[in-house]
Legacy VTK file of the C-alpha trace (Angstrom):
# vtk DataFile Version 3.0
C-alpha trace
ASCII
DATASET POLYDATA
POINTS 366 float
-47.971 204.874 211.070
-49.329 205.580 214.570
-47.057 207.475 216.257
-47.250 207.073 219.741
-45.829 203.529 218.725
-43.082 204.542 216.279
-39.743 203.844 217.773
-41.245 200.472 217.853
-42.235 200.306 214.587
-39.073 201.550 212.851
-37.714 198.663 214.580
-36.937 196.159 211.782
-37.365 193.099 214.477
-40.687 194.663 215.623
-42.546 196.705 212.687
-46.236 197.244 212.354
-46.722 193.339 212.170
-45.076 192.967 215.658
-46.727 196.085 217.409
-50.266 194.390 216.270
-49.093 191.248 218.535
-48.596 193.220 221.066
-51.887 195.022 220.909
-53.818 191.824 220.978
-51.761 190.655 223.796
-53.786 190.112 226.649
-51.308 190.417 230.075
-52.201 190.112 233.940
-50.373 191.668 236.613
-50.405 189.850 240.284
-49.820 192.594 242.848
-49.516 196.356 241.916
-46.739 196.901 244.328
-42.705 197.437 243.879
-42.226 195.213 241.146
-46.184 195.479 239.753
-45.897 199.613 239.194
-42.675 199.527 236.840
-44.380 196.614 234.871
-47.674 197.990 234.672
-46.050 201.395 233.791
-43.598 199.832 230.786
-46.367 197.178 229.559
-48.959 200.063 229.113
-46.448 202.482 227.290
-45.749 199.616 225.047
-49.280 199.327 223.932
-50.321 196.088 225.152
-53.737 195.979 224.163
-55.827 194.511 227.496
-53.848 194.904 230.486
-55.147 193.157 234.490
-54.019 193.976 237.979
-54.863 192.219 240.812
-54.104 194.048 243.994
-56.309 194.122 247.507
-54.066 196.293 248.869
-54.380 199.751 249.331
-51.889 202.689 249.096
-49.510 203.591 252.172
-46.996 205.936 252.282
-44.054 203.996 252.924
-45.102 202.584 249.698
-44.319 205.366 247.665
-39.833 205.077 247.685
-40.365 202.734 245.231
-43.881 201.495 244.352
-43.582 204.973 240.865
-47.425 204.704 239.866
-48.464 206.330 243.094
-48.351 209.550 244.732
-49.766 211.609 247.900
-53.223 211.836 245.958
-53.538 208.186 245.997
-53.042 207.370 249.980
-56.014 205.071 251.276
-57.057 204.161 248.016
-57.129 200.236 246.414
-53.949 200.092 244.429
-55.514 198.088 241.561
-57.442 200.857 241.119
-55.131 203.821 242.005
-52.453 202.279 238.761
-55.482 201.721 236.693
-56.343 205.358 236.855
-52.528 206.212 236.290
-52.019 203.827 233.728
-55.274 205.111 231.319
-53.881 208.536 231.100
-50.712 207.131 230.406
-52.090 205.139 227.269
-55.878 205.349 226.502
-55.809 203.874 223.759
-55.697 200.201 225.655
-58.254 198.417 227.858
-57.264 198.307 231.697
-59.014 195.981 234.319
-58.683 196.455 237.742
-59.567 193.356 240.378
-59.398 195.266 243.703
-59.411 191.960 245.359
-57.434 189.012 246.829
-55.622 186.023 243.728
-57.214 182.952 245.915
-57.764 179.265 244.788
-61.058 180.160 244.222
-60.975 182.638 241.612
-57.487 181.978 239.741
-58.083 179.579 237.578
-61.537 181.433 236.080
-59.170 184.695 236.141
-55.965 183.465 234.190
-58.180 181.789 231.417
-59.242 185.386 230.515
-55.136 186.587 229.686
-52.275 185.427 227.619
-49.492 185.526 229.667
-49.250 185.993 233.835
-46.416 188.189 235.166
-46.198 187.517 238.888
-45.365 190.882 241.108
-46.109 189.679 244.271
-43.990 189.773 247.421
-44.720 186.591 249.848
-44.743 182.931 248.986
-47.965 182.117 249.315
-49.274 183.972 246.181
-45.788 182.989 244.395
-47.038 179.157 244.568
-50.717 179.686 243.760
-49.753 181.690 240.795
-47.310 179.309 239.550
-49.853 175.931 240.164
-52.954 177.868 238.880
-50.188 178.535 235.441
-49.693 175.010 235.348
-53.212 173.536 235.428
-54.236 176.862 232.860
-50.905 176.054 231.195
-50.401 179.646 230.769
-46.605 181.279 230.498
-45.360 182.834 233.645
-42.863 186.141 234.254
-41.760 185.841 237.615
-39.753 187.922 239.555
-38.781 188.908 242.979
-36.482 190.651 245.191
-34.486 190.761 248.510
-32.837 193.679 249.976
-30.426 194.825 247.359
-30.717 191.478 244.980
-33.260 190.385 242.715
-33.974 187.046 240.227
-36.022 187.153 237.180
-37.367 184.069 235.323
-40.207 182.682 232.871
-41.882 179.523 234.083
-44.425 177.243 232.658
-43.291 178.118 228.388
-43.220 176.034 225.797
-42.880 172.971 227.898
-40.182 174.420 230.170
-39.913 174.208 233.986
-42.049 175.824 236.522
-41.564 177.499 239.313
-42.001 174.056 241.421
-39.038 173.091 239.306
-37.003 175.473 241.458
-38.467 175.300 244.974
-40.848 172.584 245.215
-41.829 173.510 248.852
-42.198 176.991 250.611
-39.637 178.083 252.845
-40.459 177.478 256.590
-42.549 180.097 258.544
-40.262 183.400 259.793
-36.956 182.115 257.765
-37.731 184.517 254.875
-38.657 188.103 255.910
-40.570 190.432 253.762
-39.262 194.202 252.421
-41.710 195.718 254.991
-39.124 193.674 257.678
-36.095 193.847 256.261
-36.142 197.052 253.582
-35.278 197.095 249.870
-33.642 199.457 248.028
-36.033 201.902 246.294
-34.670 201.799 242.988
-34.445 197.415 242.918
-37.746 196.783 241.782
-38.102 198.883 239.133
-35.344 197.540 237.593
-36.076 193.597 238.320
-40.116 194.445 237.029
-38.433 196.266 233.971
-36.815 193.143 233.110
-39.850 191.446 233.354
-41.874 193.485 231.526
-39.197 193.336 228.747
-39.503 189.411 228.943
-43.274 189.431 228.210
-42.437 191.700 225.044
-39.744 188.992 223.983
-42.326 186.502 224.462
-45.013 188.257 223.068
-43.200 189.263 220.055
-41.224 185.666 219.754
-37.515 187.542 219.788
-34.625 186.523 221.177
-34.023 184.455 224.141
-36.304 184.582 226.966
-35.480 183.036 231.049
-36.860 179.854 229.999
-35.323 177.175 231.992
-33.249 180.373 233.610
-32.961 182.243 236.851
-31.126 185.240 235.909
-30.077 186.792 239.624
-28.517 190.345 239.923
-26.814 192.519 242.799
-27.076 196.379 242.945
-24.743 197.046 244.908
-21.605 195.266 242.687
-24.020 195.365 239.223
-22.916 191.426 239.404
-25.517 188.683 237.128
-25.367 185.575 237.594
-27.693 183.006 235.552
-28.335 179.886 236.858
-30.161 176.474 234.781
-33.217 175.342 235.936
-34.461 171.920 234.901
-37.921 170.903 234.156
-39.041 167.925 237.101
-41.895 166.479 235.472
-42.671 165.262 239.184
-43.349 168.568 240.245
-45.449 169.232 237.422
-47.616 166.103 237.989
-47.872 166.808 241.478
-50.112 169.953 240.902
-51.924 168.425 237.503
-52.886 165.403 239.437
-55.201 167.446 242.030
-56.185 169.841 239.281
-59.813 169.254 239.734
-59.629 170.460 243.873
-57.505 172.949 243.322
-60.695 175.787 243.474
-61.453 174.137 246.949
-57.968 174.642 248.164
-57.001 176.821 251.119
-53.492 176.174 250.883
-51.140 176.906 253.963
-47.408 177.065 253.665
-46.997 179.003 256.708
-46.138 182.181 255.227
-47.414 185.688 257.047
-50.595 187.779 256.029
-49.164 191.419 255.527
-51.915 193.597 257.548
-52.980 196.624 255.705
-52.908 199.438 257.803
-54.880 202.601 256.452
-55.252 205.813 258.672
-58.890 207.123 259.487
-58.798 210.228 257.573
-58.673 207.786 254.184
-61.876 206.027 254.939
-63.889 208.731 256.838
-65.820 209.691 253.657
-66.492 206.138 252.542
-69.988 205.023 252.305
-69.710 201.242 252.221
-67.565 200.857 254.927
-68.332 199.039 258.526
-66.297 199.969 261.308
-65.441 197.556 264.094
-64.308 198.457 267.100
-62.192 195.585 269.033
-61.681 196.868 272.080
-62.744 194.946 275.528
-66.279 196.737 276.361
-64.771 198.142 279.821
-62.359 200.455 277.649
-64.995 201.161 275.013
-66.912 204.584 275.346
-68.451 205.380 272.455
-66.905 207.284 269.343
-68.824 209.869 268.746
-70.430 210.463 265.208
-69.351 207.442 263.842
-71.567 204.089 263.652
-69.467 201.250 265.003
-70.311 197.707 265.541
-68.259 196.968 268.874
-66.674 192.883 268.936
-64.000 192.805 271.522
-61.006 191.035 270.005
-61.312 187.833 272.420
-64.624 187.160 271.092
-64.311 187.855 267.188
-64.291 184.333 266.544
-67.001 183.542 267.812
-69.078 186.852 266.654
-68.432 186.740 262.361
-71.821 186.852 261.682
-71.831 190.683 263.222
-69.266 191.447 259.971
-70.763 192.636 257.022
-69.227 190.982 253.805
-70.907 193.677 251.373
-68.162 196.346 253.378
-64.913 197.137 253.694
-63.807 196.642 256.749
-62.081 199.441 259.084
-60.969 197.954 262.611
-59.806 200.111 265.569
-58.448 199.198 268.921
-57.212 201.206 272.060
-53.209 202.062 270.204
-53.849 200.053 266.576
-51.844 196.929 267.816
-55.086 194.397 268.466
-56.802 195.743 265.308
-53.807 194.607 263.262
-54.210 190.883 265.161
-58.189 190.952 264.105
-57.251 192.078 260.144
-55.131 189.212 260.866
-58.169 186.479 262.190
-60.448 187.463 259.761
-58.263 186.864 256.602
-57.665 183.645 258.169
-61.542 183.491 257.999
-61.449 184.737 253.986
-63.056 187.702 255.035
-61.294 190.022 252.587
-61.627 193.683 252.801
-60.153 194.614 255.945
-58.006 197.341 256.725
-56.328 198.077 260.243
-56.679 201.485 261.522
-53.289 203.093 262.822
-54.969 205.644 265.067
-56.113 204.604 268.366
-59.343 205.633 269.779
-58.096 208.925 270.963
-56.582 210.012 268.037
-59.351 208.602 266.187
-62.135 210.314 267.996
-60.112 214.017 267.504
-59.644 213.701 263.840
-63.453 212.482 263.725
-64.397 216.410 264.920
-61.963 218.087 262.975
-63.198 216.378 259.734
-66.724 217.141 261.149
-65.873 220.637 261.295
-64.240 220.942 258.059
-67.533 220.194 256.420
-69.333 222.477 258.537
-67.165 224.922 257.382
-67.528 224.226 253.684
-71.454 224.222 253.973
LINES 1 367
366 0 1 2 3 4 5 6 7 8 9 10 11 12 13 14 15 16 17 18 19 20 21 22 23 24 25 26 27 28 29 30 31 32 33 34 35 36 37 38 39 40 41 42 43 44 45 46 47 48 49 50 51 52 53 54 55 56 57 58 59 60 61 62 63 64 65 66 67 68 69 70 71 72 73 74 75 76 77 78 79 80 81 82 83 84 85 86 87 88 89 90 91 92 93 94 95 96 97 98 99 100 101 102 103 104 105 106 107 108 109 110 111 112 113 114 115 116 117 118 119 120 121 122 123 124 125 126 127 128 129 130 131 132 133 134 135 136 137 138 139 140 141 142 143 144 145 146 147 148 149 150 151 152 153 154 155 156 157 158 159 160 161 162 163 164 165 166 167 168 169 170 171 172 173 174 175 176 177 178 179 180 181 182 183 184 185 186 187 188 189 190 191 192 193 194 195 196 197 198 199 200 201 202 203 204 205 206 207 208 209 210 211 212 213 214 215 216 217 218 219 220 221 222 223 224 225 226 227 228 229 230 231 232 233 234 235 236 237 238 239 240 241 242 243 244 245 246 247 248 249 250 251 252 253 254 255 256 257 258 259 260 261 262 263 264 265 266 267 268 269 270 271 272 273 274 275 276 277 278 279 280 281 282 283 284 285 286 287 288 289 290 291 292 293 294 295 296 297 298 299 300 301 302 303 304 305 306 307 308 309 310 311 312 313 314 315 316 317 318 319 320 321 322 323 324 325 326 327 328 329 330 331 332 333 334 335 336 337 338 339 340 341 342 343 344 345 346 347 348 349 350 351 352 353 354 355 356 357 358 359 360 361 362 363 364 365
């Protein structure tokens, strides 16, 4: 009897038999974030044998009231790959893949055929319906969850014939109607217990016991500890709408008017980076040049029309006069699906000093 597994084992519902499904359950994690880290954390602990995060985001410390997997140690650093790292010496004994990149049209589809069951974590609509149309067309089962200031809603789309997220909201909420946690705030403690749920919800479904959200949006308050669960009903328009254009659906750049979240990453995180191009976007009669530091200088009115300068083997670390116009370029180059960007909060000042005081640290050290 292994016993890192044994309070599910001695589980007469579960036993050895059921602990074996769920260590040749293959799972994949969209976003590595609020909901993603409680997930990840619960999913791993249970012993689910190959376990995939998809995050391009990185680690900031505003991040760290709720998103558990993380700590100081981890600031700057991809959070696919920071809750990888977290999550192997939590349970070795399971295979971990970490895809420090953007979920596009482009690489869903190959992505999803590689996992069992999708559980989506993510926090804007955008990724909510790729997920759910890419879970369609691979007819895989979906855990979705999400959350909103002190509520949150749980379901399971696309199982055993059952409704999909489309079902629900067929189209994405208008542009700047919705706001975001980073706009509005969450409380700390919501997603970990709306991604527990979920993760409990891929065991049920993994394991075939009791009843999972199927056809359900469960929807719970933490502030009065009220539930509510509303029906969903399968619209098998909705469904043929997105099987119909199955075969374009790679070639997709789908736009439903929701906001990029720029990634904002201070200088002292990427200063001892070696694949990393630095792009200064500052108008060239402010730009005097950072010293020690190889930039490639595009002022932000003619990035457009300069993209060949940008280097798509790099990450990307942009810097303006105060951090504001460096956020806008993250902004037009994502637009662009040039991935890998990251805004620098430091302006050039600030950016310059903490350039000689890392400079002189390593002095020192030699």
């Amino acid at each position: 009897m292994n016993n890192r597994y044994n309070r599910h084992i001695i589980l007469s519902e579960i036993g050895q038999k059921g602990q074996d499904k769920i260590s040749n359950a293959k799972v994949l994690v969209i976003g590595a974030g609020g909901l993603g880290c409680p997930i990840l954390q619960y999913l791993a602990a249970a012993g689910i044998g190959n376990i995939g995060v998809i995050d391009f985001d990185v680690v900031d410390i505003s991040n760290l009231q709720r998103q558990i997997l993380y700590g100081t140690s981890t600031l700057g650093k991809n959070k696919a790959e920071a809750a990888k790292a977290r999550l192997e010496d939590l349970n070795n004994d399971i295979s971990i893949k970490a895809y420090p990149e953007k979920l596009t049209h482009k690489n869903a589809l190959n992505l999803f055929e590689a996992y069992d069951i999708i559980v989506d974590g993510s926090d804007n609509f955008e990724t909510r319906y790729l997920v759910s149309d890419a879970c369609i067309i691979a007819n895989k089962p979906l855990v979705f969850g999400a959350i909103y200031k002190f509520e949150g809603q749980v379901s399971v789309f696309n199982y055993k014939n059952g409704p999909s997220y489309r079902c629900l909201f067929p189209e994405a909420p208008e542009k700047g109607t919705v706001p975001n946690c980073s706009e509005i705030g969450v409380l700390g403690v919501l997603p970990g217990i709306i991604g527990t749920m979920q993760a409990n919800e891929v065991l049920k479904i993994i394991l075939e016991l009791g009843n999972t959200l199927s056809g359900k949006l469960f929807c719970y308050n933490a502030l009065t500890l009220e539930n509510t669960t509303l029906k969903i009903k399968r619209s098998e328009i909705a469904i043929k709408s997105v099987l119909k254009d199955k075969e374009n659906f790679h070639l997709k750049a789908i736009n439903l008017n929701c906001e990029v979240e720029i990634i904002s990453i201070s200088i002292e995180n990427v200063l001892s980076e070696k694949n990393i191009q630095f792009i200064d976007v500052r108008e060239t009669h402010e730009q005097p040049k950072i010293d020690y530091l190889p930039v490639t200088y595009i002022p932000l009115s003619q990035l457009e029309n300069q993209l060949d300068q940008i280097d798509i083997t790099k990450k990307k670390a942009i810097f303006c006069q105060s951090g504001m116009r460096s956020k806008r370029a993250v902004d037009i180059l994502l637009e662009h699906n040039i991935l890998n960007c990251f805004s620098i909060v430091e302006g050039a000042a600030e950016i310059q000093s903490k350039i000689k005081e890392h400079n002189n640290m390593l002095l020192n050290e030699r």
